[in-house]
Steps between C-alpha positions, in 0.01 A plus 500: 500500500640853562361797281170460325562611124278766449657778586363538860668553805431137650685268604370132518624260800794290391455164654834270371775437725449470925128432566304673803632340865172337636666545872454704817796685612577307774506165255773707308677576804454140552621332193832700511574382876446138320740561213726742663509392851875675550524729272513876628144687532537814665841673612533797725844662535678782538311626830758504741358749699220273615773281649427147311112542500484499168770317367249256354597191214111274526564253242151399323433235751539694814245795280233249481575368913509831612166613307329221582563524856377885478160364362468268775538782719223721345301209503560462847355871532147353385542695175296302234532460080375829396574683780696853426876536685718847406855558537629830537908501492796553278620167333645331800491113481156462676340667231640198271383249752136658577436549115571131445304371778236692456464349145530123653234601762238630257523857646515802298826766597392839531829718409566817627774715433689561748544893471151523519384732838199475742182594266635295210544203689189525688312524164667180357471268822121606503395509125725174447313307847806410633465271793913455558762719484927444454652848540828699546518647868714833301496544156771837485364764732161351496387393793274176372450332820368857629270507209370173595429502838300822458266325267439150738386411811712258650398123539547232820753378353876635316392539101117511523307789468194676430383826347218747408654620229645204334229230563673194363826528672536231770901462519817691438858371505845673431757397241808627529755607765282498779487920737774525743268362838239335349532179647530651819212739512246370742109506341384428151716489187519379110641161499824492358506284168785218648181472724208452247763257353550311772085477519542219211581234732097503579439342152558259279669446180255288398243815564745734304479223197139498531468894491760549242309209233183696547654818350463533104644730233244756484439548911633811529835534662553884569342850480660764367449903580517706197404866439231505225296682262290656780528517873679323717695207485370152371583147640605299170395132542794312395464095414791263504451410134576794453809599694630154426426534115648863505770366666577251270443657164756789630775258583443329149527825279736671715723182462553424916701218503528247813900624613380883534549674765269771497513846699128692544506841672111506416243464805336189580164708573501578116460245211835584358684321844207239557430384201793556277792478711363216788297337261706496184806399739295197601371398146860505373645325790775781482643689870299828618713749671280752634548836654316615807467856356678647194818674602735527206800431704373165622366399186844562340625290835266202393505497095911505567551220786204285379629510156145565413390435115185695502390839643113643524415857588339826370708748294550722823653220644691440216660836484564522871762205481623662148564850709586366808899561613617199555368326186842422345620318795249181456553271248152422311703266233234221573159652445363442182154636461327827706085503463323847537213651468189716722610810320648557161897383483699754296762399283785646652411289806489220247823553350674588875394206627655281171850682524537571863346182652533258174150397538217483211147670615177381463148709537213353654184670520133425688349618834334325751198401354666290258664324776834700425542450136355535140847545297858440500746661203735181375838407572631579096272849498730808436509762762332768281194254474515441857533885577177548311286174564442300781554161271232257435215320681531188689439144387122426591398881510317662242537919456280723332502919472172607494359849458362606800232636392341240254681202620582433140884371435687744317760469217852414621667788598216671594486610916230390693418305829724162560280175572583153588305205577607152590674280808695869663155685573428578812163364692384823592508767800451357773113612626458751216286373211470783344873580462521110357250567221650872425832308443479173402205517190226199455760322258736450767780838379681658756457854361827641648490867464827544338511621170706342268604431139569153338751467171404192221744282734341557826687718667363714718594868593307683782429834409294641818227426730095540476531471911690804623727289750851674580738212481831604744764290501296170376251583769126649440360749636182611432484881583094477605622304786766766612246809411235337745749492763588810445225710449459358923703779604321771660674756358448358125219578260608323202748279349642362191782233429658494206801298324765658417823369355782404686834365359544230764137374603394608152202646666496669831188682700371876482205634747332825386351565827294843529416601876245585672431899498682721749681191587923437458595150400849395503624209347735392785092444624397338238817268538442433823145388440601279276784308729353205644172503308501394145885354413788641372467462128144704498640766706529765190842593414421835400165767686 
């Protein structure tokens, strides 16, 4: 299949080579354990300064032990298939473990990210009826263990809770390094995780096998916040057919072999670290060497040491390690490929990236809806064509460009909305029916709101957006969100936020806030109404 002949900007599912995976992520996770027992899974390294905490090699076998005794131990918490459980943290090793038992336990992970302050988290835990919660006592100067406790009412017993305001919550444990006198505060507390672990011993494999065999490919496995066309943000059901399937047809056409070593700087609350980092990594049967948090020091440190083969972040990231000082004392001889994508990679990136680190670049393109991905340029594609597309669609996935206003598909070359149908479309938004239908049409197209060009080979360029999300750094923003927040201030009688470009986020945020009458508003006050509230990237750059 591939491009329909007639002209039109359509592009038909190609179905030779790897057929769909039929298997729940936890069966993947599963059947690499079996053929891979010692190879390497996930490494940590180069964190001395948590002195050995992290110096982490889990071979395949002990990722599958380890998970599996994590889902005992949320089944030991009475949660049940179905049941909602969020994490909110940086990608420390729990996060690995909880995502992968919550997918062999039938639940469905709730990710937050982790910069993410007190409103924004209260509106995810409650829209997303989460009944557990796995969080980061400090994330930076954010006080999240603060945040929590003024939001629950504390239970009989360490971990369980109950609240008003979040009406599903029942329990709350803390990944991570643990607050300096927690364990010797008298009175209630979070559990630490060690301790939820440790909770496993009250059931049985034979339960967890049981569980795990009644999960199928399309139970959903996570939801997904994302800034949309409208209001606030929307819980993307994700399914593990597919995440697995995405997974799989990314490590096929981006040519992941099974001796990579592979460095992602990209979050594990967002697709791009989930999905096609952890997820690709496991498909492939290659080594995943995360980073907690992208520091462009330590990810030199890691690509270096780990001789890594592979690197995946956004172009700010990208040009970061590029400009950072000490770049010419690590030796990058081994990596081989670097994926990008969330905003538009220039070519001079491109080109510093093949002569300074030696490594080829591939584009990939999607959003969360699509459960990370719709297109990925090709390994032989010049960097001019992948400076002005975003390569071609995925095996299984059919494209269309419509125009918006007819829904008619237009000539190639022709702009209008992008639309793809097939395995990578979401369920829907989680409780909001209405936002489904508005986005996902009767004949099953995810209309995506980008709009976009194709060529008479496929390729795709994206030309602008029908949604007026800011994207900063790879990360949305939506500026309703921030002008609602804003327009909270006493002193302010109306806002607008605006885009505006920036040559290292590409995009960054400007508030035209008008004040009240006879009133003085600084913006050291606006500033400070921000801090704490909504999180750092939606805090506008310029007022």
């Amino acid at each position: 299949m591939g491009m329909t002949t007639d002209g039109l900007s359509h592009w038909q599912a190609e179905t030779s080579g790897e057929p769909l995976l039929e298997v729940t992520i936890g069966e993947l996770l599963d059947q690499r354990a079996d053929e891979l027992a010692t190879k390497e899974a996930i490494v940590y390294s180069c964190y001395p300064e948590f002195g050995g905490a992290l110096d982490i090699r889990w071979t395949y076998q002990e990722y599958r032990e380890r998970a599996n005794q994590v889902a005992r131990g949320l089944m030991a918490l009475g949660l049940n298939k179905g049941d909602h459980i969020a994490i909110w943290a940086a990608n420390l090793p729990e996060w690995l473990l909880i995502y992968m038992a919550a997918a062999k336990a039938g639940l469905v992970l709730v990710t937050i990210n982790p910069v993410l302050r007190a409103q924004e988290v209260e509106y995810v835990l409650k829209q997303g009826d989460v009944s557990a919660l796995f969080f980061m006592a400090r994330v930076r100067d954010h006080d999240c263990l603060a945040t929590m406790l003024s939001l629950i009412t504390p239970g009989t017993k360490n971990g369980e809770v109950s609240s008003e305001r979040l009406p599903m919550l029942r329990y709350m444990s803390l990944v991570g390094a643990p607050p300096t006198g927690i364990l010797e505060q008298e009175g209630w507390r979070p559990t630490l995780f060690r301790e939820m672990v440790a909770g496993s011993a009250q059931v049985s494999e034979e339960a967890l096998r049981e569980r795990q065999a009644s999960v199928k490919p399309l139970d959903p496995a996570m939801i997904q916040y994302t800034s949309g066309t409208t209001g606030f943000p929307k819980g993307a059901i994700l399914n593990h057919h597919g995440i697995v399937n995405i997974g799989m047809v990314f490590s096929e056409q981006w040519g992941s072999r099974q001796d990579d070593h592979g460095c992602t700087a990209m979050p594990f609350f967002h697709v791009g670290g989930c999905v096609l980092a952890v997820l690709a990594s496991i498909y492939a049967g290659s080594t995943l060497h995360p980073l907690i948090a992208f520091d462009p020091l330590k990810t030199l440190q890691v690509l270096s040491t780990e001789r890594c083969t592979t690197f995946g972040g956004v172009p700010t990231m990208l040009l970061a390690i590029l400009q950072h000082p000490e770049f010419s004392k690590y030796d990058l001889s081994s990596l081989r490929t670097v994926v990008s994508g969330g905003s538009p990679v220039p070519i001079y990136v491109m080109e510093q990236v093949k002569e300074r680190m030696g490594a080829d670049v591939a584009i990939v393109f999607g959003q969360t809806e699509s459960h990370a991905a719709i297109t990925l340029t090709l390994k032989d594609d010049s960097f001019e064509l992948k400076s002005s597309t975003v390569g071609v669609p995925f095996p299984h996935t059919e494209v269309k460009i419509i125009n918006p206003a007819t829904g008619e598909t237009v000539a190639c070359g022709e702009r209008g909305e992008l639309c793809c149908r097939g395995f990578l479309v979401m369920r829907g938004y989680y409780k909001m029916p209405e936002k489904t239908a508005e986005t996902i049409d009767s004949e099953g197209w995810l209309h995506t709101g980008d709009l976009a060009t194709m060529n008479t080979h496929g390729y795709i360029n994206i030309v602008g957006r029908l949604k007026e999300m800011i994207i900063r750094g790879g990360e949305n923003v939506f500026p309703r969100e921030v002008e609602e927040f804003l327009i909270r201030h006493p002193k302010v009688a109306d806002v607008q936020v605006l885009g505006v470009p920036d040559k290292f986020f590409v995009e960054e945020l400007l508030a035209v806030v008008l004040p009240q009458e006879e009133v003085e508003l600084t913006e050291e006050e606006l500033r400070a109404f921000c801090k704490d509230q909504i999180s750092h990237q939606k805090i506008p750059r310029y007022f």
